[in-house]
Structures are given as structure tokens and as C-alpha cells.
ZAFIRO-690642 format. One record per residue (C-alpha): residue in one letter; x, y, z; chain. Coordinates in Angstrom, 1 decimal, always signed. Example, Ala and Ser with C-alpha at 12.3 -4.5 7.8 and 13.67 -1.06 7.14 Angstrom:
2
res: A | east: +12.3 | north: -4.5 | up: +7.8 | chain: A
res: S | east: +13.7 | north: -1.1 | up: +7.1 | chain: A
This chain:
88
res: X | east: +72.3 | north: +91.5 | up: -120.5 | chain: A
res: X | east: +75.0 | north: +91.8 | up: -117.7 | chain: A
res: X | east: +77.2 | north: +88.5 | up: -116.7 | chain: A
res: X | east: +78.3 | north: +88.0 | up: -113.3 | chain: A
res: X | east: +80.7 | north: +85.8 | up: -112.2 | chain: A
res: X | east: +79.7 | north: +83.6 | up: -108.9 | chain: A
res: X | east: +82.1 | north: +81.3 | up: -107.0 | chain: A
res: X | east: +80.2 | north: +78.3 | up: -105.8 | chain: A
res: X | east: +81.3 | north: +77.4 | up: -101.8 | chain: A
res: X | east: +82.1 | north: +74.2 | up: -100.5 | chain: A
res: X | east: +78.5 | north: +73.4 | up: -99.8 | chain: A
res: X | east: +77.8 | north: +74.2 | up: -103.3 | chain: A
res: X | east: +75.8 | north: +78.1 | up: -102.3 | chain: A
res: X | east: +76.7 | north: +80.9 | up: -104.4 | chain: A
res: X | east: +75.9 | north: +85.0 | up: -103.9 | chain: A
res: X | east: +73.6 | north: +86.4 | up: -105.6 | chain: A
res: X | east: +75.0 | north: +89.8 | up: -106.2 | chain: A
res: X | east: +73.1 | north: +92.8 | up: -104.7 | chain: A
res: X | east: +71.9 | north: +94.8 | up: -108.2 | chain: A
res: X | east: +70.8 | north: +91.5 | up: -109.1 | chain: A
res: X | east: +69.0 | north: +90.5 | up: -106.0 | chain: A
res: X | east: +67.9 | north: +94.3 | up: -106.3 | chain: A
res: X | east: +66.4 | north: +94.5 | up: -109.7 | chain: A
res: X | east: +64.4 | north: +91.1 | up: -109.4 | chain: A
res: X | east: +63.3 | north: +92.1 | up: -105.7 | chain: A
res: X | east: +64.4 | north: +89.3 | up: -103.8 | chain: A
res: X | east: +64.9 | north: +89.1 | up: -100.6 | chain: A
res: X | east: +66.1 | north: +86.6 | up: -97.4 | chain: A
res: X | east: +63.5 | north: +84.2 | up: -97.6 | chain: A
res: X | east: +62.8 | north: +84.0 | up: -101.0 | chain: A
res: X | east: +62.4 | north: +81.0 | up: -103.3 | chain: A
res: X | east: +64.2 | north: +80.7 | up: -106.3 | chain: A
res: X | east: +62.8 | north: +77.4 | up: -108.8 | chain: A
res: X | east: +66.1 | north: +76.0 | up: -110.2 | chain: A
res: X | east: +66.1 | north: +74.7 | up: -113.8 | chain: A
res: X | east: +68.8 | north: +72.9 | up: -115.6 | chain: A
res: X | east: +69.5 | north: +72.2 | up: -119.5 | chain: A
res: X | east: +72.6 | north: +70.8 | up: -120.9 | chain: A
res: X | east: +75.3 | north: +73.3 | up: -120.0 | chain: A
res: X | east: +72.7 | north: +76.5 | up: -118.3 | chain: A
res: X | east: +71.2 | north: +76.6 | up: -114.8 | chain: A
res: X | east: +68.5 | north: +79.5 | up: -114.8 | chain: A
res: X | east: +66.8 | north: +80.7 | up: -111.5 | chain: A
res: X | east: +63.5 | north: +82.2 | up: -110.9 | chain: A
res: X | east: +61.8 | north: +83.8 | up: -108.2 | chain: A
res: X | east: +58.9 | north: +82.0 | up: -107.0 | chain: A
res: X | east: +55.9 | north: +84.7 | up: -105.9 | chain: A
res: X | east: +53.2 | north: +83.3 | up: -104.2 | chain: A
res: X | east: +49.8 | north: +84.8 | up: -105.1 | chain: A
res: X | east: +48.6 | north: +87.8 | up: -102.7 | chain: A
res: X | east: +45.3 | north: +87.1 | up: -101.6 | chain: A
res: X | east: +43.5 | north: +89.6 | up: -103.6 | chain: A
res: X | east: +45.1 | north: +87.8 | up: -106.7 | chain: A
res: X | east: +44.0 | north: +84.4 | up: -105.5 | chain: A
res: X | east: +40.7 | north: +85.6 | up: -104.7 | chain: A
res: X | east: +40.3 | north: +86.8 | up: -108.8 | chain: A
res: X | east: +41.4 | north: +83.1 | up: -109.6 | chain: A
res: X | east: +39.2 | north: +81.3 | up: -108.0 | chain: A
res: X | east: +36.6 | north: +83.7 | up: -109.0 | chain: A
res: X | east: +37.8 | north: +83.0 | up: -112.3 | chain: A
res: X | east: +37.6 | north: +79.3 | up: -112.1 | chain: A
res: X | east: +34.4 | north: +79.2 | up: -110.8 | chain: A
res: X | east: +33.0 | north: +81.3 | up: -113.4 | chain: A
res: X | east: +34.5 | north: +79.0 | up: -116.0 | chain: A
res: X | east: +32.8 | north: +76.0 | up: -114.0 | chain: A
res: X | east: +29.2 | north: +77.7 | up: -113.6 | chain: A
res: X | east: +29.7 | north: +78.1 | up: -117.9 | chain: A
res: X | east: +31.3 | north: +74.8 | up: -118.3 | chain: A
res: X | east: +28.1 | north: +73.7 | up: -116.5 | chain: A
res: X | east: +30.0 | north: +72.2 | up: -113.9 | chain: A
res: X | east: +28.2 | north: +72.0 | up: -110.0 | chain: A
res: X | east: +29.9 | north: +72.0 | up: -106.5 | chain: A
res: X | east: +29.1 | north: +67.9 | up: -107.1 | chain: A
res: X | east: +31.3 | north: +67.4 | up: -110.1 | chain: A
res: X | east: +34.3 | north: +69.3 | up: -109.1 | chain: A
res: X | east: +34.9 | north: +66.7 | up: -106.2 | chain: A
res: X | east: +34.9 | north: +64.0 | up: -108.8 | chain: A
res: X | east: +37.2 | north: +65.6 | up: -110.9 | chain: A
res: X | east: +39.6 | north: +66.6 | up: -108.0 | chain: A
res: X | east: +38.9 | north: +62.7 | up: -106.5 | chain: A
res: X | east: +39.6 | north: +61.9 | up: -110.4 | chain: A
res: X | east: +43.3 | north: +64.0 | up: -110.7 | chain: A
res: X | east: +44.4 | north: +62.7 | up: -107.4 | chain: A
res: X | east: +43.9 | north: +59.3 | up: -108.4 | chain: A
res: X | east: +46.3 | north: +59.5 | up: -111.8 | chain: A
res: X | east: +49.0 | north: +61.4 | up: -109.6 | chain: A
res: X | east: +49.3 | north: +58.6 | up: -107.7 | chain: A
res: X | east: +49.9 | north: +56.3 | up: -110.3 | chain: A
């Protein structure tokens, strides 16, 4: 694994470096999820789903549902169900 030294501005943004940026394929616009441990910050690029690869999900999920035995019915009551222990 290569290190790289960053500098972190007065605003507190650093540079990526290019073969970095390059080899993980990010670009402007990006998102990168920030995690932090004791003394490490790791970054990861956040890719959101194409829509083909959404699509297979929820044709996943809804074939798990249909042999779970679940209907259109029950999954509002579970989703009412989720909301409701988010909240609290």
C-alpha cells in the first residue's frame, strides 16, 4: 500500500492526489463516507445503484417477500412499523 502525505487547508479540505482519485474512479461530484477510529480517518466512495442494479434488488426483495409469504398489505405495516422505531 502507497502513503501519501495531504496538507489539510485552513478550512480543513485536503487533495486527494490524482493516481489516487484515478485508481478509485472518482471524480468532481463524488461522495466520499468519512469514518473515524481512534487515531485513522478512512474514506470511501459512495456509488449509488445504476438502475439496472436497483431494478435486480427490488426484484430480489420481492421475491424474498412473495416466499416469506409476505403481500403488498403487509409490507406497509412493516415499513409504517420501521418508521415508527426510527423516530423514537
Amino acid at each position: 500500500m502507497e502513503v501519501d502525505m495531504m496538507r489539510v487547508s485552513s478550512s480543513g479540505q485536503i487533495f486527494l492526489p490524482t493516481k489516487m482519485r484515478k485508481a478509485l474512479s472518482i471524480s468532481e461530484g463524488d461522495f466520499l463516507a468519512a469514518y473515524a477510529t481512534d487515531e485513522a480517518i478512512v474514506l470511501k466512495p459512495v456509488r449509488l445503484p445504476t438502475v439496472e442494479e436497483f431494478s435486480a434488488w427490488l426484484d430480489e426483495a420481492r421475491a424474498w417477500a412473495a416466499e416469506a409469504g409476505y403481500g403488498e398489505e403487509d409490507m406497509a405495516g412493516i415499513v409504517k412499523s420501521v418508521r415508527r422505531k426510527k423516530r423514537t
